[in-house]
C-alpha positions as CSV (number, residue, x, y, z in Angstrom):
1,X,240.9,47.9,153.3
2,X,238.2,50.3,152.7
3,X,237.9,49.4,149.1
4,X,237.5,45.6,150.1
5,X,234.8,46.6,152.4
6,X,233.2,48.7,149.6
7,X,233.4,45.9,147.0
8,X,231.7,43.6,149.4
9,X,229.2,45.2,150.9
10,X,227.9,47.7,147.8
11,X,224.8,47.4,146.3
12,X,224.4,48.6,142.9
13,X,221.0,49.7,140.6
14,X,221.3,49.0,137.2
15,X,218.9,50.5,134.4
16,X,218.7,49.5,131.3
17,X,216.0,48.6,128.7
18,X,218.4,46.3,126.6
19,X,217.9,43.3,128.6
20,X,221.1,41.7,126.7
21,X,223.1,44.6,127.7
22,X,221.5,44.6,131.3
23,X,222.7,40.7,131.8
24,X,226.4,41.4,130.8
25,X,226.1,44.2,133.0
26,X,224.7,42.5,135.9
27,X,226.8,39.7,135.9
28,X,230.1,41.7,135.1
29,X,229.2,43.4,138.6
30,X,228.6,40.7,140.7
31,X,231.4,38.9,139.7
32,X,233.6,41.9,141.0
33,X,231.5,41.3,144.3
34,X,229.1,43.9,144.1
35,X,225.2,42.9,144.6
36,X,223.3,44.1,141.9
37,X,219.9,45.0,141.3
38,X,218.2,45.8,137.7
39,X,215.4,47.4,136.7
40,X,214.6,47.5,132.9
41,X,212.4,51.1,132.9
42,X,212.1,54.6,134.6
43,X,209.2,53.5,136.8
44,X,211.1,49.8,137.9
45,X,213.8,51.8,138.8
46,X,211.9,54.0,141.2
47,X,210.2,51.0,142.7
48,X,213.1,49.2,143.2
49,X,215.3,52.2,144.3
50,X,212.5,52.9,147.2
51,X,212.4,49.5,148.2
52,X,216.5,48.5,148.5
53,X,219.0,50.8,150.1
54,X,221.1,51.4,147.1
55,X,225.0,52.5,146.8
56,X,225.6,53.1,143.5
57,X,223.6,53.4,140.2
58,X,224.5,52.6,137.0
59,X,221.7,53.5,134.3
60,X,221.8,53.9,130.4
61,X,220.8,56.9,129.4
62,X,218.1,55.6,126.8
63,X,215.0,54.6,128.6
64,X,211.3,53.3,128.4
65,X,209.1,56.2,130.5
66,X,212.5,59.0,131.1
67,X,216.2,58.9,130.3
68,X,219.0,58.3,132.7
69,X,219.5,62.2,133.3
70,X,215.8,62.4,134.2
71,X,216.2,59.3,136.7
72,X,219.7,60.5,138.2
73,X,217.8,63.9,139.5
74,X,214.9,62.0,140.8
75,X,217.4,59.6,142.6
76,X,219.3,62.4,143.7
77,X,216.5,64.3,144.8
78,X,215.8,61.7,147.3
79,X,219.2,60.7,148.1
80,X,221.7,63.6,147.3
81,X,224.8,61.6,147.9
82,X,224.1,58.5,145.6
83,X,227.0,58.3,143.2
84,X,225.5,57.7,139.6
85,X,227.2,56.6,136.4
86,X,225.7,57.2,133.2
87,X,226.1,55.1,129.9
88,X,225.4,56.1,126.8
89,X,226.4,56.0,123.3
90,X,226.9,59.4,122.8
91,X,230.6,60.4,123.8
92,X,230.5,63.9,125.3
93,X,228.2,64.7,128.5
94,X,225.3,66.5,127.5
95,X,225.2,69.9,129.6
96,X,222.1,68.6,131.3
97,X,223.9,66.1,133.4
98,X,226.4,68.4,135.3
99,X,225.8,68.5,139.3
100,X,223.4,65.0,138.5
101,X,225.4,62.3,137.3
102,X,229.2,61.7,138.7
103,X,230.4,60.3,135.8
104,X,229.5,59.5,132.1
105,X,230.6,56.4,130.3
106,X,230.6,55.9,126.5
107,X,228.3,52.3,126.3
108,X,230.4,49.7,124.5
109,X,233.6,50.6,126.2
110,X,236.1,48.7,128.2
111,X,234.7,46.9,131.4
112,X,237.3,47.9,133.1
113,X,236.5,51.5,132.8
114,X,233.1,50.9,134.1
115,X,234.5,48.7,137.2
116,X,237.7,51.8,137.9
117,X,234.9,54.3,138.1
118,X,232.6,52.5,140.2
119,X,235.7,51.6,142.7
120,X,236.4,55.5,142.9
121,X,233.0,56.6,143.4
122,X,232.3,53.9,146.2
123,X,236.0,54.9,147.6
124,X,234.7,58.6,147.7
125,X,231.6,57.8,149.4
126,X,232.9,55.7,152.7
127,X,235.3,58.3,153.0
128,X,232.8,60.7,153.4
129,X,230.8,58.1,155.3
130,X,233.5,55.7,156.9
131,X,230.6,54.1,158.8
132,X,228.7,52.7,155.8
133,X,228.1,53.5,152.3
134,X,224.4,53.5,152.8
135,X,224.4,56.5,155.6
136,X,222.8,59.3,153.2
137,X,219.3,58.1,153.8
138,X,216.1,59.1,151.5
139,X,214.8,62.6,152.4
140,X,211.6,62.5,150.8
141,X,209.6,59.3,149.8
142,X,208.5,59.0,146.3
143,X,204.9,60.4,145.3
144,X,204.2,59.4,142.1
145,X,205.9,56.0,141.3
């Protein structure tokens, strides 16, 4: 029941400067329920992480202005509980993403890889927040966006 909650109700950022990749991506996503929101830089994704209440990002880890790692700590920073999933090409997890991103997904894999890990993650969070997914609020508002 939780997860049917979670499906429906989940809002997910998506970063990526592909815009091919960020369609497939956006549209794979919504038509598993979630309500997605892209951003195709660093900078967009600030703007439109400060504006939206966000569950979830997903965000490549090959950027215009950052990479995903330097975007997941910012995220985090103002929202320590956001679950984030990384895509890249590369296959193992660069040392500088442990304690930032909650998962790291080789790009080009199976969709349903991507979908599994998002279910989990947003499974994880409304246990820790039955209430609502959105409950860990910002802590500090961006400065330099």
């Amino acid at each position: 029941m939780a997860e049917l909650m979670t499906v429906n109700a989940a809002t997910i950022l998506c970063v990526d400067d592909e815009a091919n990749q960020l369609v497939l991506r956006k549209r794979l996503l919504e038509n598993a329920g979630y309500r997605v929101l892209t951003a195709d830089s660093f900078r967009s994704a600030l703007v439109t992480f400060e504006a939206n209440a966000i569950d979830l990002a997903v965000v490549d880890y090959w950027m215009r202005g950052g990479n995903g790692v330097q975007l997941a700590s910012e995220l985090k920073r103002h929202q320590e509980d956001l679950p984030i999933v990384i895509l890249s090409a590369y296959s193992e997890l660069p040392g500088e993403t442990i304690g930032i991103a909650d998962a790291w997904i080789t790009k080009g894999g199976a969709s349903q890889t991507l979908l599994a890990k998002i279910r989990e993650l947003l499974a994880r969070a409304v246990v820790r927040s039955p209430q609502n997914v959105r409950c860990a609020r910002r802590s500090k508002p961006f400065l330099d966006i």
